[in-house]
C-alpha angles and dihedrals in degrees: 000000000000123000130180122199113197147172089039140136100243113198112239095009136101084207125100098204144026137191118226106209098197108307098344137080101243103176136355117195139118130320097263091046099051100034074055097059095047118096121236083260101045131106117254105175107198105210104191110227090317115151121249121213118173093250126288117266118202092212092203125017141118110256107178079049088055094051086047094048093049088058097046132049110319117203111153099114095044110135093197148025089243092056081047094056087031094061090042092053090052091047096062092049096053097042105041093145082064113111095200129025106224119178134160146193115057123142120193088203090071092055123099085228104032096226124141128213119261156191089285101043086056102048089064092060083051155331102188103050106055115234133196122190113192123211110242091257097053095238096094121068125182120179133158139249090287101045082050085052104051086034091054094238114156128158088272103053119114135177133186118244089025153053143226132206091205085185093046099037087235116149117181126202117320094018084062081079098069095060088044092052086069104046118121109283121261128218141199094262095049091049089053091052082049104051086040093061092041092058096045086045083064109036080072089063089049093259120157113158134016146174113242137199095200111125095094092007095096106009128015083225096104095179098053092052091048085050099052082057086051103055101041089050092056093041092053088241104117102096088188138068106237127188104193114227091203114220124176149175097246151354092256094059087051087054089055101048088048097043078055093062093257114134132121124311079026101139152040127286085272106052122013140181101242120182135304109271121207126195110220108169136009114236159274103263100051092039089239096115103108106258127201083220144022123290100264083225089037111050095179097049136086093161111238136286107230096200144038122238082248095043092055093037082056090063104042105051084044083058102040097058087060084052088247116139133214135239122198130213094221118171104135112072088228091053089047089052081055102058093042079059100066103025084065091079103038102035103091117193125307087012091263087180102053107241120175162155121264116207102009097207124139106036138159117211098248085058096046080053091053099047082059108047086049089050091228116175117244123207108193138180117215093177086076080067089083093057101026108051087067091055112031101080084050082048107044138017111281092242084053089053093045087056093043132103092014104184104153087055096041094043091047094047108037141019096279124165132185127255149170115215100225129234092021087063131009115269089250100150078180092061091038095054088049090058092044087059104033103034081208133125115246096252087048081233094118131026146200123228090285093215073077092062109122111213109246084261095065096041091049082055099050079062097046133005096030090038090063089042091060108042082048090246093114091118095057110032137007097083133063090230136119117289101020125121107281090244113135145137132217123205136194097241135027097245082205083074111043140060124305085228099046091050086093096055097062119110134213129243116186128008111193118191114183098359078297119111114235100175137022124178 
Protein backbone atom coordinates (compact mmCIF):
# COMPACT_ATOMS: atom_id res chain seq x y z
CA UNK A 1 0.00 0.00 0.00
CA UNK A 2 1.10 3.36 -0.86
CA UNK A 3 0.96 6.12 1.42
CA UNK A 4 2.07 10.06 0.86
CA UNK A 5 2.80 12.62 4.01
CA UNK A 6 2.80 15.95 3.08
CA UNK A 7 2.91 19.62 4.23
CA UNK A 8 5.43 18.64 6.83
CA UNK A 9 8.91 19.92 8.36
CA UNK A 10 11.32 16.85 7.36
CA UNK A 11 14.67 16.76 9.46
CA UNK A 12 17.49 16.95 7.42
CA UNK A 13 15.50 17.78 4.15
CA UNK A 14 14.80 20.66 2.28
CA UNK A 15 11.41 18.57 1.12
CA UNK A 16 8.20 19.04 2.48
CA UNK A 17 6.61 15.36 1.57
CA UNK A 18 7.40 11.93 0.95
CA UNK A 19 5.52 8.77 -0.41
CA UNK A 20 5.95 5.18 1.68
CA UNK A 21 5.57 2.37 -0.94
CA UNK A 22 4.90 -0.52 1.43
CA UNK A 23 7.51 -0.58 3.80
CA UNK A 24 9.98 1.64 1.97
CA UNK A 25 10.47 5.23 1.48
CA UNK A 26 9.96 5.57 -2.65
CA UNK A 27 10.20 9.54 -3.23
CA UNK A 28 10.48 12.57 -1.03
CA UNK A 29 9.72 16.18 -2.71
CA UNK A 30 7.59 18.70 -2.41
CA UNK A 31 3.63 18.64 -1.70
CA UNK A 32 2.53 18.95 -5.21
CA UNK A 33 5.11 16.19 -6.33
CA UNK A 34 4.29 13.70 -4.07
CA UNK A 35 0.05 14.38 -3.74
CA UNK A 36 0.82 13.81 -7.95
CA UNK A 37 2.22 10.57 -7.68
CA UNK A 38 -0.59 9.18 -5.37
CA UNK A 39 -3.58 7.20 -7.07
CA UNK A 40 -7.60 8.41 -6.50
CA UNK A 41 -7.61 5.46 -3.85
CA UNK A 42 -4.58 6.04 -2.21
CA UNK A 43 -3.88 7.39 0.99
CA UNK A 44 -2.30 11.46 1.12
CA UNK A 45 -2.07 12.37 5.16
CA UNK A 46 -1.82 16.14 5.45
CA UNK A 47 0.18 16.72 8.55
CA UNK A 48 -0.14 19.96 9.09
CA UNK A 49 3.41 21.56 9.83
CA UNK A 50 4.32 18.50 12.17
CA UNK A 51 7.86 17.71 12.38
CA UNK A 52 9.14 14.68 10.92
CA UNK A 53 12.28 12.73 12.59
CA UNK A 54 13.35 8.85 10.97
CA UNK A 55 12.25 7.20 13.77
CA UNK A 56 13.98 7.22 17.24
CA UNK A 57 16.47 4.32 18.00
CA UNK A 58 17.25 3.50 21.88
CA UNK A 59 20.60 2.48 21.09
CA UNK A 60 20.90 0.20 24.51
CA UNK A 61 17.83 -1.03 26.76
CA UNK A 62 16.20 -4.09 27.90
CA UNK A 63 13.49 -4.55 26.24
CA UNK A 64 11.86 -8.06 27.52
CA UNK A 65 12.61 -6.25 31.07
CA UNK A 66 10.78 -3.59 29.98
CA UNK A 67 7.97 -5.63 29.03
CA UNK A 68 8.39 -7.44 32.66
CA UNK A 69 8.59 -4.33 34.49
CA UNK A 70 5.19 -2.76 32.61
CA UNK A 71 3.10 -5.97 34.01
CA UNK A 72 4.49 -5.87 37.66
CA UNK A 73 4.84 -3.03 40.24
CA UNK A 74 5.95 -0.02 38.60
CA UNK A 75 7.67 2.55 40.76
CA UNK A 76 9.97 4.56 38.81
CA UNK A 77 8.29 7.84 39.07
CA UNK A 78 7.55 7.49 42.87
CA UNK A 79 8.42 10.84 44.72
CA UNK A 80 8.47 9.21 48.06
CA UNK A 81 8.98 5.69 50.33
CA UNK A 82 5.30 5.98 51.51
CA UNK A 83 3.86 6.02 47.39
CA UNK A 84 6.26 3.09 47.13
CA UNK A 85 4.62 1.12 49.97
CA UNK A 86 1.45 2.71 48.97
CA UNK A 87 1.52 1.13 45.22
CA UNK A 88 2.78 -2.42 46.75
CA UNK A 89 0.18 -2.53 49.03
CA UNK A 90 -2.26 -1.98 46.27
CA UNK A 91 -0.64 -4.45 44.30
CA UNK A 92 -1.26 -7.25 46.64
CA UNK A 93 -4.72 -6.43 46.93
CA UNK A 94 -5.43 -6.39 43.41
CA UNK A 95 -3.34 -9.58 42.51
CA UNK A 96 -3.98 -11.85 45.06
CA UNK A 97 -3.82 -14.82 42.72
CA UNK A 98 -0.22 -13.64 42.36
CA UNK A 99 2.25 -16.01 43.91
CA UNK A 100 5.10 -13.41 44.20
CA UNK A 101 4.84 -9.54 44.43
CA UNK A 102 7.77 -8.01 41.86
CA UNK A 103 8.04 -4.42 41.45
CA UNK A 104 10.87 -2.08 40.21
CA UNK A 105 12.02 1.25 39.99
CA UNK A 106 12.35 2.85 42.94
CA UNK A 107 15.33 5.36 43.69
CA UNK A 108 16.04 6.56 47.42
CA UNK A 109 17.82 9.64 45.92
CA UNK A 110 14.33 11.08 44.78
CA UNK A 111 12.91 10.89 48.42
CA UNK A 112 12.75 13.97 50.83
CA UNK A 113 14.26 11.71 53.29
CA UNK A 114 16.36 9.45 51.24
CA UNK A 115 15.23 6.17 52.95
CA UNK A 116 14.56 2.78 51.01
CA UNK A 117 12.26 0.38 51.75
CA UNK A 118 13.45 -3.02 53.84
CA UNK A 119 13.11 -6.23 55.15
CA UNK A 120 10.85 -4.84 57.79
CA UNK A 121 8.60 -2.32 55.61
CA UNK A 122 7.75 -5.39 53.39
CA UNK A 123 6.90 -7.81 55.82
CA UNK A 124 4.09 -5.75 56.84
CA UNK A 125 2.72 -5.89 53.68
CA UNK A 126 3.21 -9.76 54.15
CA UNK A 127 4.64 -12.35 55.33
CA UNK A 128 3.02 -15.02 53.53
CA UNK A 129 3.32 -13.80 49.55
CA UNK A 130 7.29 -13.15 48.84
CA UNK A 131 8.16 -9.59 47.37
CA UNK A 132 11.17 -8.25 45.70
CA UNK A 133 11.57 -4.57 45.04
CA UNK A 134 14.30 -3.81 42.82
CA UNK A 135 16.43 -0.34 43.07
CA UNK A 136 16.00 1.83 39.52
CA UNK A 137 19.30 0.82 38.40
CA UNK A 138 18.85 -2.93 38.85
CA UNK A 139 21.79 -3.33 41.22
CA UNK A 140 19.85 -3.01 44.31
CA UNK A 141 17.33 -5.75 45.37
CA UNK A 142 15.04 -5.58 48.63
CA UNK A 143 12.65 -8.31 49.40
CA UNK A 144 11.04 -9.41 52.50
CA UNK A 145 11.14 -12.75 55.23
CA UNK A 146 9.37 -14.88 52.70
CA UNK A 147 11.44 -13.92 49.25
CA UNK A 148 14.94 -14.83 51.82
CA UNK A 149 13.03 -18.26 52.55
CA UNK A 150 12.23 -19.52 49.25
CA UNK A 151 15.52 -17.93 48.16
CA UNK A 152 17.50 -19.89 50.96
CA UNK A 153 19.02 -16.40 52.73
CA UNK A 154 19.91 -16.77 56.14
CA UNK A 155 22.50 -14.49 58.30
CA UNK A 156 25.30 -16.76 57.12
CA UNK A 157 24.90 -16.73 53.67
CA UNK A 158 27.75 -15.07 51.40
CA UNK A 159 28.34 -14.66 47.64
CA UNK A 160 31.44 -13.23 45.49
CA UNK A 161 30.93 -10.24 43.48
CA UNK A 162 27.77 -9.12 46.11
CA UNK A 163 26.47 -8.47 49.26
CA UNK A 164 23.50 -9.16 51.50
CA UNK A 165 21.93 -7.16 54.47
CA UNK A 166 20.47 -10.35 55.94
CA UNK A 167 18.64 -7.80 58.77
CA UNK A 168 17.47 -5.38 56.08
CA UNK A 169 16.65 -7.79 53.40
CA UNK A 170 18.95 -5.81 51.22
CA UNK A 171 20.98 -8.00 48.27
CA UNK A 172 23.50 -5.99 45.96
CA UNK A 173 24.58 -6.98 42.81
CA UNK A 174 25.39 -10.88 42.29
CA UNK A 175 23.39 -11.97 45.44
CA UNK A 176 20.22 -10.42 43.48
CA UNK A 177 20.46 -14.05 41.49
CA UNK A 178 19.54 -16.04 44.01
CA UNK A 179 16.36 -14.53 44.45
CA UNK A 180 15.99 -14.56 40.88
CA UNK A 181 16.79 -18.18 40.68
CA UNK A 182 13.31 -18.78 42.47
CA UNK A 183 11.02 -16.63 40.64
CA UNK A 184 8.20 -18.12 39.04
CA UNK A 185 9.21 -19.66 36.11
CA UNK A 186 8.74 -17.92 32.64
CA UNK A 187 7.78 -19.47 29.42
CA UNK A 188 7.90 -18.76 25.40
CA UNK A 189 4.96 -17.75 25.30
CA UNK A 190 5.39 -15.09 28.58
CA UNK A 191 8.61 -13.65 27.09
CA UNK A 192 6.78 -13.02 23.91
CA UNK A 193 3.71 -10.97 25.97
CA UNK A 194 6.67 -9.18 27.51
CA UNK A 195 8.75 -8.10 24.58
CA UNK A 196 5.38 -7.28 22.82
CA UNK A 197 4.39 -4.67 25.51
CA UNK A 198 7.76 -3.37 25.63
CA UNK A 199 7.75 -2.59 22.10
CA UNK A 200 4.21 -0.99 22.02
CA UNK A 201 5.32 0.91 25.34
CA UNK A 202 7.72 2.40 23.17
CA UNK A 203 6.24 2.89 19.97
CA UNK A 204 4.38 5.66 22.01
CA UNK A 205 7.89 7.49 22.62
CA UNK A 206 8.69 7.17 18.56
CA UNK A 207 10.63 4.63 18.98
CA UNK A 208 11.28 2.24 16.08
CA UNK A 209 14.38 0.30 16.48
CA UNK A 210 16.94 -0.50 19.70
CA UNK A 211 19.52 -2.14 20.73
CA UNK A 212 18.64 -4.73 23.75
CA UNK A 213 20.40 -6.43 26.27
CA UNK A 214 17.34 -9.40 26.94
CA UNK A 215 18.90 -13.26 26.53
CA UNK A 216 19.76 -13.77 30.79
CA UNK A 217 17.93 -10.35 31.71
CA UNK A 218 14.56 -12.01 32.62
CA UNK A 219 15.19 -15.49 32.63
CA UNK A 220 18.83 -17.39 32.67
CA UNK A 221 17.27 -19.50 30.01
CA UNK A 222 19.21 -17.81 26.93
CA UNK A 223 17.52 -20.14 24.19
CA UNK A 224 13.74 -19.50 25.19
CA UNK A 225 14.18 -15.84 25.05
CA UNK A 226 15.95 -16.12 21.60
CA UNK A 227 13.02 -18.20 20.64
CA UNK A 228 10.38 -15.97 21.61
CA UNK A 229 12.42 -13.38 18.95
CA UNK A 230 12.27 -15.97 16.73
CA UNK A 231 9.25 -16.63 16.61
CA UNK A 232 7.73 -13.08 16.60
CA UNK A 233 10.28 -12.11 13.59
CA UNK A 234 9.04 -14.97 11.44
CA UNK A 235 5.51 -14.41 12.37
CA UNK A 236 5.69 -10.54 11.35
CA UNK A 237 4.82 -9.66 14.99
CA UNK A 238 7.89 -7.78 16.23
CA UNK A 239 6.80 -3.95 15.68
CA UNK A 240 9.87 -3.07 16.47
CA UNK A 241 13.72 -3.42 14.84
CA UNK A 242 15.93 -5.30 17.59
CA UNK A 243 19.74 -5.84 17.52
CA UNK A 244 20.38 -8.49 20.30
CA UNK A 245 23.50 -7.50 22.84
CA UNK A 246 23.94 -10.92 23.70
CA UNK A 247 24.71 -11.54 27.63
CA UNK A 248 25.04 -14.84 29.16
CA UNK A 249 25.89 -17.08 32.48
CA UNK A 250 28.88 -18.63 31.23
CA UNK A 251 31.30 -19.28 28.50
CA UNK A 252 30.17 -22.13 28.02
CA UNK A 253 26.98 -21.00 27.35
CA UNK A 254 28.57 -18.56 24.82
CA UNK A 255 30.27 -21.62 23.21
CA UNK A 256 27.29 -23.00 22.88
CA UNK A 257 25.21 -19.94 21.28
CA UNK A 258 28.03 -19.48 18.83
CA UNK A 259 28.68 -23.54 17.98
CA UNK A 260 24.80 -23.10 17.16
CA UNK A 261 25.55 -20.20 13.95
CA UNK A 262 24.58 -17.36 16.06
CA UNK A 263 27.00 -14.42 15.91
CA UNK A 264 26.52 -10.68 14.90
CA UNK A 265 24.71 -9.47 11.54
CA UNK A 266 22.83 -13.35 12.19
CA UNK A 267 19.04 -12.48 11.27
CA UNK A 268 16.67 -10.88 9.31
CA UNK A 269 15.63 -6.41 9.33
CA UNK A 270 13.36 -7.23 11.85
CA UNK A 271 15.47 -9.29 14.64
CA UNK A 272 19.43 -9.41 14.64
CA UNK A 273 22.26 -10.98 16.60
CA UNK A 274 24.17 -7.75 17.94
CA UNK A 275 27.41 -8.13 20.02
CA UNK A 276 28.30 -9.90 23.12
CA UNK A 277 27.70 -7.69 25.96
CA UNK A 278 29.55 -8.07 29.01
CA UNK A 279 28.53 -6.34 32.75
CA UNK A 280 31.35 -5.25 34.30
CA UNK A 281 30.34 -3.16 37.21
CA UNK A 282 27.23 -2.36 38.95
CA UNK A 283 26.47 1.45 39.14
CA UNK A 284 26.55 5.04 40.48
CA UNK A 285 23.49 5.29 42.35
CA UNK A 286 23.79 2.29 44.44
CA UNK A 287 27.33 2.82 44.89
CA UNK A 288 27.94 -0.50 43.36
CA UNK A 289 29.97 0.99 39.86
CA UNK A 290 33.87 -0.05 40.55
CA UNK A 291 35.53 3.02 41.64
CA UNK A 292 39.57 3.78 41.55
CA UNK A 293 38.93 5.28 44.62
CA UNK A 294 36.51 5.39 47.58
CA UNK A 295 32.59 6.99 47.26
CA UNK A 296 33.17 10.34 48.45
CA UNK A 297 29.71 9.62 50.64
CA UNK A 298 30.89 5.93 51.15
CA UNK A 299 34.51 5.82 52.39
CA UNK A 300 34.69 1.96 52.66
CA UNK A 301 33.28 1.20 49.15
CA UNK A 302 34.81 0.89 45.47
CA UNK A 303 31.42 -1.33 43.97
CA UNK A 304 32.49 -4.58 42.62
CA UNK A 305 34.23 -5.75 39.67
CA UNK A 306 32.09 -8.65 38.12
CA UNK A 307 34.61 -10.01 36.30
CA UNK A 308 38.58 -10.88 36.36
CA UNK A 309 40.91 -9.53 33.77
CA UNK A 310 41.07 -13.40 32.67
CA UNK A 311 37.27 -14.01 33.02
CA UNK A 312 36.45 -11.08 30.59
CA UNK A 313 39.37 -11.81 28.44
CA UNK A 314 37.68 -15.35 28.29
CA UNK A 315 34.82 -13.96 26.67
CA UNK A 316 36.05 -11.88 24.56
CA UNK A 317 38.59 -13.86 22.68
CA UNK A 318 35.71 -16.76 22.62
CA UNK A 319 33.60 -13.93 20.79
CA UNK A 320 36.14 -12.37 18.58
CA UNK A 321 37.08 -15.60 16.63
CA UNK A 322 33.47 -15.79 15.56
CA UNK A 323 34.02 -12.08 14.44
CA UNK A 324 31.55 -11.04 17.25
CA UNK A 325 32.45 -7.97 19.19
CA UNK A 326 31.99 -7.04 22.62
CA UNK A 327 30.31 -4.37 24.30
CA UNK A 328 31.08 -3.49 27.90
CA UNK A 329 28.65 -2.02 30.87
CA UNK A 330 31.22 0.31 32.17
CA UNK A 331 30.07 3.02 34.94
CA UNK A 332 32.77 2.85 37.50
CA UNK A 333 36.17 4.52 36.19
CA UNK A 334 38.13 1.16 37.51
CA UNK A 335 35.67 -1.14 35.46
CA UNK A 336 36.16 1.14 32.50
CA UNK A 337 40.25 0.71 32.95
CA UNK A 338 39.32 -2.82 32.72
CA UNK A 339 37.84 -2.93 29.81
CA UNK A 340 40.68 -0.48 28.07
CA UNK A 341 42.88 -3.36 29.28
CA UNK A 342 41.61 -6.10 27.15
CA UNK A 343 40.36 -4.46 24.47
CA UNK A 344 44.08 -3.47 23.86
CA UNK A 345 44.80 -6.71 22.43
CA UNK A 346 41.54 -7.50 20.40
CA UNK A 347 40.55 -4.10 19.21
CA UNK A 348 42.50 -3.81 15.51
CA UNK A 349 42.69 -0.18 13.84
CA UNK A 350 40.00 1.90 13.28
CA UNK A 351 37.74 -0.68 15.76
CA UNK A 352 36.21 -2.72 12.31
CA UNK A 353 34.34 -4.82 14.64
CA UNK A 354 32.59 -2.37 16.64
CA UNK A 355 33.66 -2.80 19.92
CA UNK A 356 32.65 -0.71 22.30
CA UNK A 357 31.70 0.80 25.84
CA UNK A 358 27.74 0.83 27.21
CA UNK A 359 26.79 3.75 29.82
CA UNK A 360 30.12 6.07 29.71
CA UNK A 361 29.84 7.43 33.00
CA UNK A 362 32.73 7.91 35.27
CA UNK A 363 35.66 8.94 33.03
CA UNK A 364 38.82 10.62 33.38
CA UNK A 365 40.05 12.56 30.48
CA UNK A 366 42.90 10.44 29.59
CA UNK A 367 40.09 7.42 29.24
CA UNK A 368 37.46 9.54 27.19
CA UNK A 369 40.81 10.14 24.89
CA UNK A 370 41.36 6.57 24.63
CA UNK A 371 38.05 5.58 23.84
CA UNK A 372 38.66 8.04 20.78
CA UNK A 373 41.67 7.32 19.47
CA UNK A 374 40.50 3.53 19.52
CA UNK A 375 37.25 4.59 17.80
CA UNK A 376 35.15 2.52 20.37
CA UNK A 377 31.45 2.86 20.09
CA UNK A 378 29.62 4.42 23.02
CA UNK A 379 26.73 3.82 23.66
CA UNK A 380 25.40 6.66 26.43
CA UNK A 381 22.15 7.53 28.36
CA UNK A 382 21.39 11.25 28.98
CA UNK A 383 18.40 10.56 30.46
CA UNK A 384 20.49 9.54 33.52
CA UNK A 385 21.19 13.25 33.43
CA UNK A 386 17.83 13.84 35.33
CA UNK A 387 18.99 11.27 38.73
CA UNK A 388 22.36 11.49 38.58
CA UNK A 389 23.36 15.40 38.44
CA UNK A 390 21.94 15.69 42.19
CA UNK A 391 24.20 12.92 43.35
CA UNK A 392 27.63 12.78 41.31
CA UNK A 393 29.72 15.73 43.10
CA UNK A 394 28.58 13.82 46.67
CA UNK A 395 29.80 10.60 44.71
CA UNK A 396 32.94 11.49 43.09
CA UNK A 397 35.80 14.37 43.37
CA UNK A 398 34.61 17.71 41.58
CA UNK A 399 37.54 17.56 39.01
CA UNK A 400 36.02 13.32 38.21
CA UNK A 401 32.46 14.80 37.56
CA UNK A 402 33.73 17.48 35.55
CA UNK A 403 35.38 14.86 33.39
CA UNK A 404 32.11 12.49 33.46
CA UNK A 405 29.51 11.82 31.01
CA UNK A 406 31.44 13.38 28.36
CA UNK A 407 29.05 13.30 25.24
CA UNK A 408 30.09 15.95 23.34
CA UNK A 409 33.58 14.45 23.46
CA UNK A 410 32.63 11.25 23.02
CA UNK A 411 30.03 12.11 20.21
CA UNK A 412 32.87 14.56 18.24
CA UNK A 413 35.61 12.05 18.47
CA UNK A 414 34.03 8.39 17.98
CA UNK A 415 30.87 6.66 16.60
CA UNK A 416 28.47 7.36 19.98
CA UNK A 417 24.21 6.94 20.05
CA UNK A 418 21.66 7.69 22.72
CA UNK A 419 19.96 5.35 24.73
CA UNK A 420 17.66 4.66 27.74
CA UNK A 421 18.36 1.74 29.47
CA UNK A 422 15.16 0.47 29.86
CA UNK A 423 13.64 -0.43 32.61
CA UNK A 424 16.01 1.74 34.83
CA UNK A 425 14.51 4.97 32.89
CA UNK A 426 11.48 5.29 30.37
CA UNK A 427 12.40 4.90 26.72
CA UNK A 428 11.65 8.87 26.20
CA UNK A 429 14.21 9.69 23.29
CA UNK A 430 12.18 13.91 24.07
CA UNK A 431 13.36 13.96 27.52
CA UNK A 432 16.53 12.40 26.55
CA UNK A 433 17.36 14.98 23.88
CA UNK A 434 16.53 17.79 26.51
CA UNK A 435 19.18 16.43 28.84
CA UNK A 436 21.48 16.04 26.19
CA UNK A 437 21.11 19.88 25.56
CA UNK A 438 20.56 21.21 28.72
CA UNK A 439 22.80 18.76 31.13
CA UNK A 440 20.01 19.83 33.73
CA UNK A 441 17.74 17.97 35.79
CA UNK A 442 14.29 18.34 34.98
CA UNK A 443 13.47 20.24 37.72
CA UNK A 444 16.98 22.75 36.79
CA UNK A 445 17.70 22.04 40.23
CA UNK A 446 21.49 19.91 39.32
CA UNK A 447 23.75 20.22 36.55
CA UNK A 448 26.65 18.48 34.48
CA UNK A 449 29.86 20.29 33.51
CA UNK A 450 27.81 22.41 30.60
CA UNK A 451 31.30 22.43 27.84
CA UNK A 452 29.63 18.69 27.65
CA UNK A 453 26.23 20.11 26.27
CA UNK A 454 25.45 18.37 22.69
CA UNK A 455 23.36 21.13 20.03
CA UNK A 456 19.68 19.77 19.35
CA UNK A 457 21.17 18.47 16.17
CA UNK A 458 23.34 16.20 17.73
CA UNK A 459 21.33 15.23 19.91
CA UNK A 460 18.73 14.69 17.32
CA UNK A 461 21.51 12.49 15.77
CA UNK A 462 22.42 10.29 19.04
CA UNK A 463 18.58 9.22 18.49
CA UNK A 464 18.83 8.61 14.67
CA UNK A 465 21.62 8.67 12.28
CA UNK A 466 24.15 7.65 14.66
CA UNK A 467 21.51 5.16 16.40
CA UNK A 468 21.24 3.16 13.13
CA UNK A 469 25.16 3.49 12.70
CA UNK A 470 25.69 1.84 15.71
CA UNK A 471 23.29 -1.05 15.87
CA UNK A 472 24.74 -1.68 12.02
CA UNK A 473 21.24 -0.91 10.55
CA UNK A 474 22.52 2.52 8.68
CA UNK A 475 21.64 1.06 5.29
CA UNK A 476 17.90 0.41 6.16
CA UNK A 477 16.61 3.08 8.67
CA UNK A 478 18.07 6.62 10.37
CA UNK A 479 17.08 9.19 7.16
CA UNK A 480 14.00 10.16 5.67
CA UNK A 481 15.53 9.28 2.00
CA UNK A 482 14.66 6.86 -0.79
CA UNK A 483 15.20 3.73 -0.26
CA UNK A 484 15.37 3.69 3.21
CA UNK A 485 13.12 1.65 5.47
CA UNK A 486 9.66 3.63 5.73
CA UNK A 487 10.33 4.19 9.95
CA UNK A 488 9.68 7.27 10.99
CA UNK A 489 7.98 9.46 13.82
CA UNK A 490 5.81 13.10 13.67
CA UNK A 491 5.58 15.29 16.36
CA UNK A 492 3.65 17.96 17.17
CA UNK A 493 6.53 20.53 17.42
CA UNK A 494 10.33 20.90 15.66
CA UNK A 495 12.59 20.49 19.15
CA UNK A 496 15.35 22.65 16.93
CA UNK A 497 12.50 26.10 17.82
CA UNK A 498 11.52 26.03 20.94
CA UNK A 499 12.86 26.19 24.25
CA UNK A 500 15.72 23.73 25.61
CA UNK A 501 13.56 23.33 28.43
CA UNK A 502 10.39 22.85 26.65
CA UNK A 503 12.12 19.93 24.16
CA UNK A 504 10.85 17.37 26.71
CA UNK A 505 7.23 18.47 26.61
CA UNK A 506 6.62 17.68 22.91
CA UNK A 507 4.46 14.93 22.03
CA UNK A 508 4.39 12.65 19.39
CA UNK A 509 2.07 12.20 17.06
CA UNK A 510 2.63 9.14 14.67
CA UNK A 511 5.03 6.65 14.94
CA UNK A 512 5.24 4.68 11.76
CA UNK A 513 7.58 1.01 11.80
CA UNK A 514 7.79 -0.73 8.50
CA UNK A 515 5.30 2.03 6.23
CA UNK A 516 2.77 0.66 8.85
CA UNK A 517 1.53 2.87 11.44
CA UNK A 518 2.10 1.48 15.23
CA UNK A 519 0.79 4.57 17.31
CA UNK A 520 -1.35 7.34 16.78
CA UNK A 521 -2.27 10.09 19.67
Amino acid sequence: MRRGYINAVIYRSEATAFLADGDVIARVGTDAEIEKLLGREEECIDLHGAFVTPGFIDSHMHLAEYGNYLSNVQLLDCQSLAEVLRRVTQYRDAHQDHPWIVGRGYNEEQFPDRRRPDRAMLDEISRDRPISLTRSCGHIMVVNTRALELAGIDEHTEVAGGRIDFAGGILEETAIELVHAVWPAETVETMKQYILRGAEEAARYGVTAVGSDDLISVTHDWRMVLDAFLQLSYQDRLRLRVSEQCEFNTPQELAAFLDEGYTTGVGDDSFQIGPLKMILDGSLGGRTAAMRAPYRDDPENKGYLHYSRDELETYVKLANSYNMPTISHAIGDRALDEALRVYEHYVLPGNPLGYGIVHCQIMHADQAEQVCRMKLSCFFQSLFVNDDAPILEQRVAKKLADTSYPYRTLLEGTLAANGSDAPVEVPNPLQGIQLAVTRTSLDHAAAMNPAECLTVEQALDSFTVNGAKILGMDALIGAIQPGMKADFAVLEKDPRVVKPEEIAAIRVLLTVQNGETVFER
